[in-house]
C-alpha positions in Angstrom: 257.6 17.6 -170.1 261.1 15.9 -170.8 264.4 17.6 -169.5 267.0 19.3 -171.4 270.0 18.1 -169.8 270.6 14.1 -169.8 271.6 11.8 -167.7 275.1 11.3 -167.0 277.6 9.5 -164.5 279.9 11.2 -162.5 283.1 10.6 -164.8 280.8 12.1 -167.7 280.8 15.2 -165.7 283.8 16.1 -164.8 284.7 15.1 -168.5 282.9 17.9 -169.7 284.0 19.8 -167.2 287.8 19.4 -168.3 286.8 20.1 -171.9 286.0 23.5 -170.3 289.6 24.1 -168.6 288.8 22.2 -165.3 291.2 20.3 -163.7 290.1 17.0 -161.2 292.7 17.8 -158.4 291.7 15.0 -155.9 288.9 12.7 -154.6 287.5 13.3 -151.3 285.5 9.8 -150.8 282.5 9.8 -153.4 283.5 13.4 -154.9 285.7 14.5 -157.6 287.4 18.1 -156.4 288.0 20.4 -159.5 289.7 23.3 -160.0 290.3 26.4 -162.9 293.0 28.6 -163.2 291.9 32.2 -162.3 288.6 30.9 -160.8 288.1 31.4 -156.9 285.3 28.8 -156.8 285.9 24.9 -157.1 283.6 21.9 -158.4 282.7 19.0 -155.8 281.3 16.3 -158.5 279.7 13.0 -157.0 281.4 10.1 -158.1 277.9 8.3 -158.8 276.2 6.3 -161.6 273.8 8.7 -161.6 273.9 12.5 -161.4 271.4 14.5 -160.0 269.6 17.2 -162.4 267.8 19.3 -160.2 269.3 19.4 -157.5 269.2 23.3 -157.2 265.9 24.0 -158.8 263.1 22.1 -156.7 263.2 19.7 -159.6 259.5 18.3 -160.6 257.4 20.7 -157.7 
């Protein structure tokens, strides 16, 4: 069964992200830091070729 989401690099991500109001703030060695207005949380996105998919979900188990 083939994913949903594709593969994307790093900089991919936290493009998408910014397209979404998030703002890259700094990088903290291999991770881009992101903040949103109004939004308590911020987004650590690796800075890799490669990002992970299922990270979260157990992936393929």
């Amino acid at each position: 069964m083939g994913s949903a989401v594709p593969v994307m690099s790093g900089r991919e991500v936290v493009r998408v992200f910014e397209s979404l109001g998030w703002n890259a703030v700094r990088q903290t060695g291999s991770h881009i830091i992101m903040v949103k207005d109004e939004e308590l949380v911020t987004l650590s996105v690796p800075d890799h070729r490669e990002v992970a998919r299922d990270r979260n979900n157990g992936g393929d188990r």
